[in-house]
N, C-alpha and C positions, 0 to 999 in steps of 0.2 A: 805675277797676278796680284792686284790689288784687291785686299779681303775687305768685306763690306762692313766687317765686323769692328773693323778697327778706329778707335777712336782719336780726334783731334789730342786729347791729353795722355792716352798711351803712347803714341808716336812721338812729342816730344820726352815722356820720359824716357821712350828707348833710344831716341838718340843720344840724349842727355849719360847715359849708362856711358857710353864711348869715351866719356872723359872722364878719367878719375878724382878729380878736382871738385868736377861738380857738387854742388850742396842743394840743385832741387828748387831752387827759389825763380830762378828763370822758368823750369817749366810750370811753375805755381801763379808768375806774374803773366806769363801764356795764358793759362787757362783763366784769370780774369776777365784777362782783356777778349777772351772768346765768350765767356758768360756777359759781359755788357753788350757784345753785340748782339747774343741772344734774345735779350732786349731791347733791342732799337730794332733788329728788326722784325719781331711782333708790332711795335709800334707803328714801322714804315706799311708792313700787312693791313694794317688796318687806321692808316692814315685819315680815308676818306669818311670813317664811322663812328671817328669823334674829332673834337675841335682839336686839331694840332695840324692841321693843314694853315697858312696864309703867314703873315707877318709879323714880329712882334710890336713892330714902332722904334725899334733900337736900331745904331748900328753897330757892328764889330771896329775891333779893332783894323780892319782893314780899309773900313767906309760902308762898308756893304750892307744891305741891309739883313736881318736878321731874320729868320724862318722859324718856326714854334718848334720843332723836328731841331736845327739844329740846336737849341738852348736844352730839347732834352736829350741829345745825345751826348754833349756835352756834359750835362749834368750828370748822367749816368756813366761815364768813364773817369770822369776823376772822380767820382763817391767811390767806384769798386776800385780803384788805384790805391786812392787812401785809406782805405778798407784791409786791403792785401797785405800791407807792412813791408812791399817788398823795394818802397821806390823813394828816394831821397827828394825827387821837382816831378813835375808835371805839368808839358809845357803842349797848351794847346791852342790851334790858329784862331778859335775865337778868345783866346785871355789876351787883355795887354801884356801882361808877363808873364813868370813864369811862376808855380805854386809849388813853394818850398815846403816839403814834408820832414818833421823829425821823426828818428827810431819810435819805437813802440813795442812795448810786453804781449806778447799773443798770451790766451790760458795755459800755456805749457813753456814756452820758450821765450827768449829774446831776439826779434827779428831785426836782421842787419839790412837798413833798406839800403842798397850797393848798387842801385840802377834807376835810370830817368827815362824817362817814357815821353815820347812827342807821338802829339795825334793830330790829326782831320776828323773832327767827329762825323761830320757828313759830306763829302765830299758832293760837286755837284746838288746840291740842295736848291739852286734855282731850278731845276727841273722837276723838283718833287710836284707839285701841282699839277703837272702833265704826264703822271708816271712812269717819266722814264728812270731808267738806273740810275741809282744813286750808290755811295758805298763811305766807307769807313776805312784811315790811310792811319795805319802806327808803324814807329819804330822802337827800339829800345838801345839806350848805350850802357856802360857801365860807368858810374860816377868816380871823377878823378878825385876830388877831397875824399879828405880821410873818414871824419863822421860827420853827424849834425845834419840839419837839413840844409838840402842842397844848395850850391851857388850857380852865377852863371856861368863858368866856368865848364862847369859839368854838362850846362846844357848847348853850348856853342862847341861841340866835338864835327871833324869833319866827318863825314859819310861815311869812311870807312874803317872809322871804328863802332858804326852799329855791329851788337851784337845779333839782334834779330828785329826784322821789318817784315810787314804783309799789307794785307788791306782787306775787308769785306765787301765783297759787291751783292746789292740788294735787289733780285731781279726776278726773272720767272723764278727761279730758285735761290736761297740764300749761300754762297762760295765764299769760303775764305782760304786764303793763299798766305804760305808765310816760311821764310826760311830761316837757318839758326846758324847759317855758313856750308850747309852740309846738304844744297838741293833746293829747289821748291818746289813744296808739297801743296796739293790741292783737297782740301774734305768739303762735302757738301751736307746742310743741316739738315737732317729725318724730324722734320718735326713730330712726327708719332710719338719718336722718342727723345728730342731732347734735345739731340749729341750732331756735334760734327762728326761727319764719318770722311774717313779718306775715301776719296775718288779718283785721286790721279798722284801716282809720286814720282819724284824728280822727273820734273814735266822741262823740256826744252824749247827756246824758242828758236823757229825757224831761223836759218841765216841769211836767208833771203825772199824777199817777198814780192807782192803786187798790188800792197796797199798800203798806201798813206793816209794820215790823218790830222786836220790841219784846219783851224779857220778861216778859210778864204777871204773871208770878207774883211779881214784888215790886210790885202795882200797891196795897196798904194802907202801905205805904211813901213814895208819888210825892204832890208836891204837888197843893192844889185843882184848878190849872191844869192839870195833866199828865191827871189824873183824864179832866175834862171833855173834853179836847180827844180821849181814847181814845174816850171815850163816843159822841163826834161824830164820829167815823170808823165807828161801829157800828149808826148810826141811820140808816134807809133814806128816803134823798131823791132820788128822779131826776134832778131837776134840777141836782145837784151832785156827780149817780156816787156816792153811799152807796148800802149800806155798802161801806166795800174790805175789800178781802181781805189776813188777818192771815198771812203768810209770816215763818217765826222758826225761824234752822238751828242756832242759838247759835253761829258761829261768825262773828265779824266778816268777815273776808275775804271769805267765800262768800256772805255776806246783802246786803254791798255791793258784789261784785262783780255778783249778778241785778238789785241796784235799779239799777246803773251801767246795764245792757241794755235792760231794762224798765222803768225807772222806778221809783221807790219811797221812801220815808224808813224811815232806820234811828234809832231812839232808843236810847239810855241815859241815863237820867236820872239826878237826882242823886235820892236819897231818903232814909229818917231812919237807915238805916247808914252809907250812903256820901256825906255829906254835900256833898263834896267832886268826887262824880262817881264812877265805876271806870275808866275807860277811859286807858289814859296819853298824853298830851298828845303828848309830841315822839315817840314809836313806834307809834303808830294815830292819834290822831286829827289832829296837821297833816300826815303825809304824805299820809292818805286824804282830808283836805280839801283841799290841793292838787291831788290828782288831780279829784275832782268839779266843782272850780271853772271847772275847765281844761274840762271837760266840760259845763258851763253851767248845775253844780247848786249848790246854798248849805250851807254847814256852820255852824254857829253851838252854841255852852254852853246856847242856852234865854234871853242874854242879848247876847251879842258874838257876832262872827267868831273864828270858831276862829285863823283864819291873825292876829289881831291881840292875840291872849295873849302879854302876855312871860311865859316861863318862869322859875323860883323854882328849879326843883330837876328833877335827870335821870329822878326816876321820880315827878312829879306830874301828877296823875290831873284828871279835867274829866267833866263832862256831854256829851255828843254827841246834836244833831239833824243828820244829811247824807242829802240825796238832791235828790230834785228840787225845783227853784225853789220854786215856790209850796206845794206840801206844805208843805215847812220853814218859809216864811213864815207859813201858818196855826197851827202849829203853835208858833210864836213869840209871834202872840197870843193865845194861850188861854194861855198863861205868863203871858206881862207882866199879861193880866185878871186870871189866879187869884191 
C-alpha cells in the first residue's frame, strides 16, 4: 500500500540507503531538479494570467521557434543545477552546447560535482497555447573525467549508463515519474502542501496492448514496413485484439506517459524528411527509454536498442518505437520485412 505521506525526496533517500557507496548527492541533485519543476509548473497553472504565453521572436537551436514558457523553464533548471554544486555540464535541447560547470565550496563542504544532467525543459510546448499537456524530460549520467568542469565526453554517454531519468507531465494534475535503476516510481504534487507525494510505486507497463500512437499524417513519407505494420494494427482480427485503438495528443510526454499506465506503443519514425528520425536521442528518447525498460517495456530506432546508441552529437535526432514488450517487437518485424 502506497502511503500518502511519503515524500518524492524521502523515497529517493531510502533507496539510496541500499547502497553503501552512496554519498547523498544524487538524491540532493533529484530533489533540485523536482524543485524546478515545482516551478514551472506554477508558471504553466497559470500561463494564461500573465504574459508568458506566445513567442519569443528567436529560434532554438533546433530551428524551432521559441515559446516564453520554454526560455523560462529553461532558465529555471540550469539556475537550480548550478546552484546544487552537484553537476559538472548541463546539457539542454534549447542550448547550442553544453554548459560546463566547475566544483564549488558549499557553507560547510566541498562539493564534488560527479554528474551531468540533460533535460527537455518543456517538452511539447507547441501545445502550450491550446492547453494541452506539456511536460519536463531529464536524465542524469555520472561524469567520466576526473575533475573540472565538464567535457564532452561526459555528455555524449550511451543510454545505458544513465544513472537516473524521469519526466514531469503538466496536466489536470502535476506527475512526475522517475527511476534510479530500482523501479518506476510515480508522486503526484499536493499543492496545499508543496511536496510530491508518491502515488504509485514500481508501476509496470503492460505487455501488450490495443493502442498505438503515431502521426499519421506523414504516413506517404514512412517506409514499406512502417506502412504495413500501421495497416495491421487497423485490420479486424479477434483472435489477436484488432483493430487497436489509434490515441495521438502530439505531445510526447503525455502519449507516453498514458501508454506507460495502459499500455501502448508510441512511433516516430524516420521518413523521406527526417531521414534521420525527429526525436532527440539523449533529451526524449534514452531518458524515456530508461524509464520504460525499468517498467518492463522495449524502446528500439526500428533497428537497435535505443539505450545502446553511442551518441555523435548533443542534439542528434533518432527514430523512436517505446511501449509495451510485444507491440514494439511486432512492430520491429514489419521493419526489418519491409
Amino acid at each position: 500500500m502506497v502511503s500518502k505521506f511519503n515524500t518524492f525526496y524521502r523515497h529517493i533517500i531510502e533507496q539510496e540507503r541500499e547502497f553503501p557507496e552512496a554519498t547523498g548527492q544524487l538524491s540532493d541533485l533529484l530533489a533540485d531538479i523536482a524543485l524546478a519543476c515545482k516551478v514551472i509548473s506554477l508558471e504553466v497553472n497559470r500561463a494564461g494570467l500573465i504574459d508568458i504565453l506566445g513567442f519569443t521572436g528567436d529560434e532554438n537551436v533546433q530551428g524551432e521557434q521559441v515559446k516564453k514558457l520554454d526560455v523560462f523553464a529553461n532558465d529555471i533548471l540550469t539556475n537550480v543545477m548550478k546552484q546544487g554544486g552537484h553537476i559538472c555540464a548541463v546539457c539542454s535541447e534549447e542550448e547550442v552546447s553544453f554548459i560546463p560547470i566547475d566544483e564549488k565550496f558549499s557553507k560547510n563542504k566541498f562539493v564534488s560535482n560527479k554528474y551531468i544532467c540533460h533535460f527537455d525543459p518543456l517538452d511539447g510546448s507547441s501545445n502550450i497555447d491550446v492547453n494541452v499537456s506539456i511536460g519536463t524530460i531529464f536524465s542524469v549520467y555520472k561524469r567520466i573525467t576526473k575533475s573540472g568542469p565538464g567535457a564532452l565526453e561526459d555528455c555524449l554517454q550511451k543510454g545505458y549508463e544513465q544513472v537516473a531519468a524521469g519526466y514531469v507531465i503538466y496536466g489536470s494534475s502535476t506527475v512526475l515519474a522517475y527511476s534510479a535503476g530500482k523501479g518506476v516510481h510515480l508522486f503526484t504534487l499536493d499543492p496545499s502542501v508543496g511536496e510530491f507525494l508518491l502515488s504509485s510505486e514500481n508501476v509496470s507497463i503492460p505487455k501488450k496492448s490495443r493502442i498505438y500512437s503515431v502521426n499519421e499524417g506523414n504516413y506517404s513519407g514512412w517506409s514499406e514496413g512502417m506502412k504495413k505494420y500501421i495497416s495491421h494494427l487497423k485490420m479486424s482480427d479477434p483472435e489477436t485484439d484488432r483493430p487497436y485503438s489509434s490515441r495521438y495528443i502530439g505531445s510526447l510526454v503525455a502519449d507516453f506517459h498514458r501508454n506507460l499506465i495502459y499500455g501502448g506503443i508510441f512511433i516516430y519514425p524516420a521518413d523521406v524528411k527526417n531521414l534521420k528520425g525527429k526525436l532527440r536521442l539523449m533529451y526524449e528518447a534514452n531518458p524515456l527509454s530508461f524509464i520504460v525498460e525499468q517498467a518492463g517495456g522495449r524502446s528500439t530506432d526500428g533497428d537497435k536498442r535505443i539505450l545502446d546508441i553511442q551518441p555523435e552529437s548533443l542534439h542528434q535526432r533518432t527514430p523512436l518505437l517505446i511501449g509495451s514488450e510485444e507491440d514494439v517487437l511486432l512492430a520491429e518485424k514489419f521493419l526489418k520485412e519491409g
